[in-house]
Residue frames as a rotation matrix with the C-alpha (Angstrom) as fourth column:
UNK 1
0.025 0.132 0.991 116.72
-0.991 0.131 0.007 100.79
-0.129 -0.983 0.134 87.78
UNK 2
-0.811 -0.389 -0.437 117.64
-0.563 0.723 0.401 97.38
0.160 0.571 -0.805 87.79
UNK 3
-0.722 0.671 0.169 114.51
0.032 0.276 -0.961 96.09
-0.691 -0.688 -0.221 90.27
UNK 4
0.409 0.782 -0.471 112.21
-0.550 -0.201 -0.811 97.15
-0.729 0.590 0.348 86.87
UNK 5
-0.313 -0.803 -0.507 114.35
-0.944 0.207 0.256 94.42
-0.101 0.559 -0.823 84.98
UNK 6
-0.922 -0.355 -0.153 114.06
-0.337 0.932 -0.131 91.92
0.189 -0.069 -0.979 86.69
UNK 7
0.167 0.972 -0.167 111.04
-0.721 0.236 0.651 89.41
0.672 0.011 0.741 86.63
UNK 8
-0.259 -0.113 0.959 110.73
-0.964 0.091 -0.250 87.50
-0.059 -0.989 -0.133 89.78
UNK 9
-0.680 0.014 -0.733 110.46
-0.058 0.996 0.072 83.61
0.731 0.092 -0.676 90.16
UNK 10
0.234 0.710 -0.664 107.51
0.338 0.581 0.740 81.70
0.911 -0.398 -0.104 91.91
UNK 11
0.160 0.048 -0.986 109.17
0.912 0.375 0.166 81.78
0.378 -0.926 0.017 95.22
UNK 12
-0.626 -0.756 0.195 109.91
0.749 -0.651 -0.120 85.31
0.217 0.071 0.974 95.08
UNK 13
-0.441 0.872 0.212 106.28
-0.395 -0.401 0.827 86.66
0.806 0.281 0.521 94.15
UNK 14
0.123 0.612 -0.781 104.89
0.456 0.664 0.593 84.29
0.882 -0.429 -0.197 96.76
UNK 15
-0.205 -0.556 -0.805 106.99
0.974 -0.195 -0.114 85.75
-0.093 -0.808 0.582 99.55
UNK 16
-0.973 0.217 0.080 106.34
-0.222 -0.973 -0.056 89.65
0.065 -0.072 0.995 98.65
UNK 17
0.142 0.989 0.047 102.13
0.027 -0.052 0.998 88.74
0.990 -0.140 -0.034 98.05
UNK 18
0.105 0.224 -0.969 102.56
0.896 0.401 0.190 87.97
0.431 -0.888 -0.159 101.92
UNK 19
-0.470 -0.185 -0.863 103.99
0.863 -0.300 -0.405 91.49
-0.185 -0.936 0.300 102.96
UNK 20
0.394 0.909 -0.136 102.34
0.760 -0.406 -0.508 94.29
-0.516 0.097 -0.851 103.42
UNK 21
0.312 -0.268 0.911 102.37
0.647 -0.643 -0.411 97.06
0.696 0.718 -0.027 100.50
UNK 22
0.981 0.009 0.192 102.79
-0.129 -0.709 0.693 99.88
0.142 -0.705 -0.695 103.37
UNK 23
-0.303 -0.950 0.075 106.51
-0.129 -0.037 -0.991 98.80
0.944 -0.310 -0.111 104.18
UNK 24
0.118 -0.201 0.972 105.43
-0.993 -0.005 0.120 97.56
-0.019 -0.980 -0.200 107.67
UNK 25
-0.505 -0.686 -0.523 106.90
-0.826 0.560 0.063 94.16
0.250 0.464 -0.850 108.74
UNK 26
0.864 0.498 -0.078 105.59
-0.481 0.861 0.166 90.67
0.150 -0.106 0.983 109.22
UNK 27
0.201 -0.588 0.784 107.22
-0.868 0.264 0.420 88.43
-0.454 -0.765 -0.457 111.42
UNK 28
-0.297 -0.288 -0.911 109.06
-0.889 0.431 0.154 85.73
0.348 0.855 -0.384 109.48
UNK 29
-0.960 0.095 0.262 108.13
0.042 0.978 -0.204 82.62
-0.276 -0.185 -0.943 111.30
UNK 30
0.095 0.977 -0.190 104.39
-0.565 -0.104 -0.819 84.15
-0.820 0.185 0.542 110.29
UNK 31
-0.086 -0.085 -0.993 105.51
-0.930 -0.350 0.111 84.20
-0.356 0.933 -0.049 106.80
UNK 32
-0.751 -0.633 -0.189 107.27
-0.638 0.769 -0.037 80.96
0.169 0.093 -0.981 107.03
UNK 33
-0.849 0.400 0.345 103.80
0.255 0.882 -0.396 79.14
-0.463 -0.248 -0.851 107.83
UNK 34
0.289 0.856 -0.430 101.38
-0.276 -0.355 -0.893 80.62
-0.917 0.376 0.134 105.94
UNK 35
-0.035 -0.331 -0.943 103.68
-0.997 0.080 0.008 79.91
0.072 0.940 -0.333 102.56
UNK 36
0.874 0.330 0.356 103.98
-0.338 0.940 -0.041 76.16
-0.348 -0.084 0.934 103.94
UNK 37
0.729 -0.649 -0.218 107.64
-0.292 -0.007 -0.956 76.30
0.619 0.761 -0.195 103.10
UNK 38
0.650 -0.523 -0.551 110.66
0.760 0.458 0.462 74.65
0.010 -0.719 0.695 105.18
UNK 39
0.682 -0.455 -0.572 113.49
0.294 -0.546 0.785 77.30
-0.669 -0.704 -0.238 106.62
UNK 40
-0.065 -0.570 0.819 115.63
0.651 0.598 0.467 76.58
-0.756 0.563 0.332 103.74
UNK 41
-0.493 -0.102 0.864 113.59
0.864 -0.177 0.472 77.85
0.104 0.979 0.175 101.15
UNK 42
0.868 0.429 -0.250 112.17
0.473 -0.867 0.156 80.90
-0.150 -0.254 -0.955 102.90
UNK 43
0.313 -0.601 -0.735 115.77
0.309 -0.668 0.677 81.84
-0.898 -0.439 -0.024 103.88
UNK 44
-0.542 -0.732 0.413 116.89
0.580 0.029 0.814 81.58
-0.608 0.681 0.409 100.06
UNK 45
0.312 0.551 0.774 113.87
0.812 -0.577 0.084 83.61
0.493 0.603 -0.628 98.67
UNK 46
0.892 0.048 -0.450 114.44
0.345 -0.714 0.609 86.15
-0.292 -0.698 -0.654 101.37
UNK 47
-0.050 -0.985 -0.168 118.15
0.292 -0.175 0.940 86.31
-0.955 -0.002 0.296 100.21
UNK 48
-0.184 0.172 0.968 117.38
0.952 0.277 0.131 86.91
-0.245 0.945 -0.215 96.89
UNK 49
0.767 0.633 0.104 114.66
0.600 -0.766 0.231 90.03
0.226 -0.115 -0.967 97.56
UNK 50
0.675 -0.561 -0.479 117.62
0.124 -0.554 0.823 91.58
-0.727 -0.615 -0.305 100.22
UNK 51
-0.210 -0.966 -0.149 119.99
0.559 -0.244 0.792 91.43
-0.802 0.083 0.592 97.34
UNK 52
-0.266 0.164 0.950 117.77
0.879 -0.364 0.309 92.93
0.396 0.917 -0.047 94.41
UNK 53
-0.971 -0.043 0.237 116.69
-0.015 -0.971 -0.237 95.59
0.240 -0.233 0.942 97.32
UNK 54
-0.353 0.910 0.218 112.99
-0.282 -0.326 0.902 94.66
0.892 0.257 0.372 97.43
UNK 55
0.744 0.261 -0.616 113.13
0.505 0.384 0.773 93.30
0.438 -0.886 0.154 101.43
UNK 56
-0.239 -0.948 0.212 115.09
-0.511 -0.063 -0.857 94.29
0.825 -0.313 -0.470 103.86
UNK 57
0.115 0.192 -0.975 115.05
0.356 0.908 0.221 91.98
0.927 -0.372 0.036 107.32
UNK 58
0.511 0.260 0.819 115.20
-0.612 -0.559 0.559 92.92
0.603 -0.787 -0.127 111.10
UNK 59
-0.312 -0.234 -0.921 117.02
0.492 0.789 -0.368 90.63
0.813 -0.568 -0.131 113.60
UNK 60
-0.419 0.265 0.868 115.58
-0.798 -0.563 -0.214 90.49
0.432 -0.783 0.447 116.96
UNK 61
-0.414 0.248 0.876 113.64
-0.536 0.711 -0.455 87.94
-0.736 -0.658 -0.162 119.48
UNK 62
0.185 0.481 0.857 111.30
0.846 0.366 -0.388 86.87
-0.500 0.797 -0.339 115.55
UNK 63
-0.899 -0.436 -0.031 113.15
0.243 -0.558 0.793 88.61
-0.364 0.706 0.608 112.61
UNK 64
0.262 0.866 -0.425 110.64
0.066 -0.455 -0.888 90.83
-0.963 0.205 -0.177 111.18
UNK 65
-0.825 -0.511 0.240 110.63
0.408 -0.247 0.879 91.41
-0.390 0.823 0.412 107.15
UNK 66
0.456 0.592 -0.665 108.97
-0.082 -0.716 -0.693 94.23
-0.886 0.371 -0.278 105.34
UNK 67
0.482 -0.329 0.812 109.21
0.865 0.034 -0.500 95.21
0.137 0.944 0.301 101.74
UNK 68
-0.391 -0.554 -0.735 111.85
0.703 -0.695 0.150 98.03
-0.594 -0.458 0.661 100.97
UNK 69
0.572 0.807 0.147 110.44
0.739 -0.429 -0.519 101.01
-0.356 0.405 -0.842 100.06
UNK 70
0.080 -0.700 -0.710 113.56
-0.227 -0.706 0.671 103.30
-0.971 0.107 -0.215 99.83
UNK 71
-0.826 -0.416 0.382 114.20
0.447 -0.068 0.892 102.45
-0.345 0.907 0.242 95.78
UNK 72
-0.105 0.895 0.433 110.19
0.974 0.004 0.228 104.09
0.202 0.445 -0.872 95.49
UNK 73
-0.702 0.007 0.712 109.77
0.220 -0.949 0.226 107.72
0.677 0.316 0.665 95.32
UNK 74
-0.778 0.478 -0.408 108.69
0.265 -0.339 -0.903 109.14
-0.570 -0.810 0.137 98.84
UNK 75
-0.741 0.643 -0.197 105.47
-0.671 -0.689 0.275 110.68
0.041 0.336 0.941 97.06
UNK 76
-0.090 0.475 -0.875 103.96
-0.605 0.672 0.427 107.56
0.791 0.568 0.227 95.45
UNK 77
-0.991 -0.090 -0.103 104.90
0.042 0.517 -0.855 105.36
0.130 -0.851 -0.508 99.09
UNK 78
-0.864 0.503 0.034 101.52
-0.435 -0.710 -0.555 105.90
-0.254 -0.494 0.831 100.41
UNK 79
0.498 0.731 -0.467 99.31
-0.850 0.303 -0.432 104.55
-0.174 0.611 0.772 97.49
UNK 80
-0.822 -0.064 -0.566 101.12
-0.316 0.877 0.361 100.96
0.473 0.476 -0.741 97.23
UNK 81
-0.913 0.336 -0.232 98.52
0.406 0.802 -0.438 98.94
0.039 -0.494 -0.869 97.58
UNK 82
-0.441 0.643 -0.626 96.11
0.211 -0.604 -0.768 101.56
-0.873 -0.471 0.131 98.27
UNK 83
-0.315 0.551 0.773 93.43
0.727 -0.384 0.569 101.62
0.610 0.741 -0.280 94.71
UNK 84
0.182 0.618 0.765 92.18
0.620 -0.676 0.399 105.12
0.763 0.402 -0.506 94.42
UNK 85
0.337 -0.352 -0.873 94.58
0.686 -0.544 0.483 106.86
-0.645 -0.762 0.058 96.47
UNK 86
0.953 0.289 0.087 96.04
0.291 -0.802 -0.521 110.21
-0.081 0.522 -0.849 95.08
UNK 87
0.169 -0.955 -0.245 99.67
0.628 -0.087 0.773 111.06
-0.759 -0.285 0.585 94.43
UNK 88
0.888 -0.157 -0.433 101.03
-0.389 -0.760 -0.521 114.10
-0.247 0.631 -0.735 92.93
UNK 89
0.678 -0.560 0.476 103.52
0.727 0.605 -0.325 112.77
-0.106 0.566 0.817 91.06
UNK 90
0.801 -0.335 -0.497 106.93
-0.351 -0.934 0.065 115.92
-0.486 0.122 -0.865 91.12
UNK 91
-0.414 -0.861 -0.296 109.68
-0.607 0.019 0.795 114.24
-0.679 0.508 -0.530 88.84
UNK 92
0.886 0.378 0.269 108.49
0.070 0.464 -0.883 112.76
-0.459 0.801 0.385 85.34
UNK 93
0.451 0.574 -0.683 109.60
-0.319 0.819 0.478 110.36
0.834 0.003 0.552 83.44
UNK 94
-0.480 -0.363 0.799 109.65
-0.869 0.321 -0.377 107.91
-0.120 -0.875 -0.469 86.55
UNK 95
-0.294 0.135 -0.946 109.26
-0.203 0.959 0.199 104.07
0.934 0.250 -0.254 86.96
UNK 96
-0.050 0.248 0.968 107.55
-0.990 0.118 -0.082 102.53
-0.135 -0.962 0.239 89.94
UNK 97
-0.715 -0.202 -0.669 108.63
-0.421 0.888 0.183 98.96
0.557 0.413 -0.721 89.89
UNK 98
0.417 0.889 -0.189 105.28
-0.348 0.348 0.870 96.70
0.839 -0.297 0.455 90.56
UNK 99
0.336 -0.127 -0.933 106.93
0.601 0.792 0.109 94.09
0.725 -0.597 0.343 93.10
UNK 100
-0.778 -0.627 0.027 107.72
0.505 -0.651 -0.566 96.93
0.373 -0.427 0.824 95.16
UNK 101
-0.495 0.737 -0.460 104.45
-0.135 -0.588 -0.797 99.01
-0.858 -0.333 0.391 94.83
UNK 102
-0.652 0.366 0.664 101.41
0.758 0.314 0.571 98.08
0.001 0.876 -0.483 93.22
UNK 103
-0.977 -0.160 -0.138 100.13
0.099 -0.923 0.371 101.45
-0.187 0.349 0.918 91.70
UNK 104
-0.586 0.790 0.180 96.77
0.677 0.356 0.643 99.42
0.444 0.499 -0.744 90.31
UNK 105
-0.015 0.998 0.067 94.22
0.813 -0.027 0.582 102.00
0.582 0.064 -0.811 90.44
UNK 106
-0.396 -0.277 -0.876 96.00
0.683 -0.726 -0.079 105.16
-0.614 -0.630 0.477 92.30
UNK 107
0.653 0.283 0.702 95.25
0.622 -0.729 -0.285 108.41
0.431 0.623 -0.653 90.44
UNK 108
-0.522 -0.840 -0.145 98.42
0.742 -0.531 0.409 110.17
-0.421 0.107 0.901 89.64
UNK 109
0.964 0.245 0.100 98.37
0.264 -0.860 -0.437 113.78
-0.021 0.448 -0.894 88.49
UNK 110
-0.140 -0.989 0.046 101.14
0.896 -0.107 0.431 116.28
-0.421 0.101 0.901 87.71
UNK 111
-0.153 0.075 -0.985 100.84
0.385 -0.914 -0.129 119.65
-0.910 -0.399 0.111 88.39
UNK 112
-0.397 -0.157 -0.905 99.59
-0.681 -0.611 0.404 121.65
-0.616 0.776 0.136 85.11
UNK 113
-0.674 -0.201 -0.711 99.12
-0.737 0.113 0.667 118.39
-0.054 0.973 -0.224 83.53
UNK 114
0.007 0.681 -0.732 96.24
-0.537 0.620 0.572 116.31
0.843 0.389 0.370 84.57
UNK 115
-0.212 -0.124 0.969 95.82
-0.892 0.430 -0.140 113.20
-0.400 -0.894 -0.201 85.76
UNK 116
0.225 0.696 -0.682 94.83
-0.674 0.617 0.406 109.38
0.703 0.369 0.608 85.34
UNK 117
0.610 0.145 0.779 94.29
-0.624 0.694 0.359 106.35
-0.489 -0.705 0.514 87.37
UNK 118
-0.639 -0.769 0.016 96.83
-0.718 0.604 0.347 103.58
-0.277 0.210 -0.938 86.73
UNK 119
0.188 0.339 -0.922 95.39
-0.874 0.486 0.001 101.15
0.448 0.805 0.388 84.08
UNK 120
0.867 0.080 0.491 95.13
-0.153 0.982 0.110 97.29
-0.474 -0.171 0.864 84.62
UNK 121
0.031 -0.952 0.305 98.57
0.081 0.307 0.948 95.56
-0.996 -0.005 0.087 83.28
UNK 122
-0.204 0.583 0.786 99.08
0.765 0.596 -0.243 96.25
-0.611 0.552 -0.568 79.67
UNK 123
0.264 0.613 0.745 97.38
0.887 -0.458 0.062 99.38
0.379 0.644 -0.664 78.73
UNK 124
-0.906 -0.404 -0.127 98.34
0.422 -0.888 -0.181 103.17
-0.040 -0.218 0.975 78.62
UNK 125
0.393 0.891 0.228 96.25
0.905 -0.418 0.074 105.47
0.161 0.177 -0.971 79.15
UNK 126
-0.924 -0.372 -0.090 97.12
0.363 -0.926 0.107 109.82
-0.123 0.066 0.990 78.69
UNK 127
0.390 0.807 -0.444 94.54
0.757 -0.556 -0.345 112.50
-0.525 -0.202 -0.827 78.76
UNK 128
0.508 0.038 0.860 94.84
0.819 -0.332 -0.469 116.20
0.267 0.943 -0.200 76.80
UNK 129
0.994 -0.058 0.096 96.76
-0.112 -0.464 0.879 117.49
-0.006 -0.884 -0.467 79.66
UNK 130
0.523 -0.693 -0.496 99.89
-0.631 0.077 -0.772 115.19
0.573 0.717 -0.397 78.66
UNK 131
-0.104 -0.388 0.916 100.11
-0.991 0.118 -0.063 112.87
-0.084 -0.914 -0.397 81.28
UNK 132
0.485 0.515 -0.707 100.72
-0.644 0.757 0.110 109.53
0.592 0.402 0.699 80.25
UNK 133
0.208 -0.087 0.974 100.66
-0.787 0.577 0.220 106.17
-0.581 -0.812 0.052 82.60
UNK 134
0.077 -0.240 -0.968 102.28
-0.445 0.860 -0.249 103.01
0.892 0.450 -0.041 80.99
UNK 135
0.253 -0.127 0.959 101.73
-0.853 0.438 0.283 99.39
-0.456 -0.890 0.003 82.44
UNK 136
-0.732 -0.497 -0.467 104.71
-0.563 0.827 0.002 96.96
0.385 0.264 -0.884 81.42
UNK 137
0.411 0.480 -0.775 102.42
-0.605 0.780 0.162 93.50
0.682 0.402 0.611 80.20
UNK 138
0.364 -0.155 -0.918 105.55
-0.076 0.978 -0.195 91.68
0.928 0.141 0.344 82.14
UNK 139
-0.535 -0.430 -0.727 106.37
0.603 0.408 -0.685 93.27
0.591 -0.805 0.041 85.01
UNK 140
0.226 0.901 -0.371 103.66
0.965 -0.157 0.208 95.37
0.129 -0.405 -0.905 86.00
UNK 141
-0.261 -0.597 -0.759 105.64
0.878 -0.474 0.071 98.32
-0.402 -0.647 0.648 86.53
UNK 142
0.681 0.663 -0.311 104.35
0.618 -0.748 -0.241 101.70
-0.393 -0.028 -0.919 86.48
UNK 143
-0.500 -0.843 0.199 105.86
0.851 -0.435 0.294 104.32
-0.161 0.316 0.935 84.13
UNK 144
0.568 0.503 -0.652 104.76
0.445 -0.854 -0.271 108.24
-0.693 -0.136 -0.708 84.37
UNK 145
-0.704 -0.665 0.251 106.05
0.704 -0.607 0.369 110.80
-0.093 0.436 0.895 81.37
UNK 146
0.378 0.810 -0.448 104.33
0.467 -0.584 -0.664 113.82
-0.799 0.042 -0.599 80.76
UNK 147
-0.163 -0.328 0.931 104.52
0.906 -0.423 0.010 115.84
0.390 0.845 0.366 76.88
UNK 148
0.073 0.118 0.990 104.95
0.206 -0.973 0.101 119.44
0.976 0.196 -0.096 76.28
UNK 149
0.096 -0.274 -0.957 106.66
0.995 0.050 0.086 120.10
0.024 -0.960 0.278 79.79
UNK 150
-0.712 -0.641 -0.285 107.06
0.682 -0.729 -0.064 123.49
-0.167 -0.240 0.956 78.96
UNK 151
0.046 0.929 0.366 103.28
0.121 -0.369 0.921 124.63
0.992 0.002 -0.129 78.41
C-alpha cells in the first residue's frame, strides 16, 4: 500500500489532526482558520492528501473535507480514533496506515486467535493465541499477522 510508505510533512499532519477520525467532513474555510494558514497553502496540502488518497473534498456552497476511509478495511473503520473499541479483525496479515486511522488502543482479535490492544508507537505485542500487533516507530501504522493459521 503505498499510503503506509509514505511519511507525511508538517503541513500534511497538521491538516489531517484537524479532521475527524470517523470520515465525517469539516468545512474547509473551518479548517482554513483554525490552522492560521492563507488559501494557498491549505489548497496545496489538501492537494497532496487527495492525491496519496488520504482526503477526499466535496464542492458545494463551503467545500467540505473528510479523511478517506475507502483504502481502510470496512471492519477496523469504526475504531479510528475510538481507544478501546473492538474490531474483529477477518483478513490477516493487514496494514492500517496511521494517518488514515489511528488504531492507538482498539482491541483487535481474530477469531480462534485471541486478541490485543494496539500498543503505543514502537512496540509489538502477541499473546499465546498467535495474534500479533506491530507499531511502525515512523509511521505509526498498524500491522496485524496471526501464526499457526491452521490450528
Amino acid at each position: 500500500m503505498e499510503q503506509a510508505k509514505h511519511q507525511l510533512d508538517e503541513d500534511e499532519r497538521a491538516l489531517l489532526e484537524l479532521l475527524p477520525a470517523d470520515g465525517s467532513g469539516a468545512a474547509s474555510d473551518e479548517i482554513l482558520g483554525r490552522l492560521g494558514w492563507d488559501a494557498e497553502r491549505y489548497a496545496r496540502a489538501c492537494v497532496r492528501l487527495e492525491e496519496r488518497g488520504y482526503v477526499q473534498a466535496d464542492q458545494g456552497r463551503a467545500e467540505t473535507v473528510y479523511r478517506d476511509l475507502t483504502a481502510v478495511p470496512p471492519e477496523f473503520r469504526p475504531a479510528c480514533g475510538r481507544p478501546g473499541s473492538d474490531v474483529t479483525v477477518r483478513q490477516v496479515p493487514v496494514t492500517v496506515p496511521h494517518a488514515l486511522c489511528d488504531l492507538t488502543g482498539a482491541m483487535l482479535s481474530y477469531p480462534g486467535h485471541g486478541g490485543a490492544v494496539v500498543p503505543s508507537p514502537g512496540y509489538g505485542v502477541g499473546n499465546s493465541l498467535g495474534i500479533q500487533v506491530q507499531v511502525d516507530a515512523r509511521t505509526l501504522d498498524v500491522t496485524i499477522t496471526v501464526t499457526d493459521l491452521e490450528t
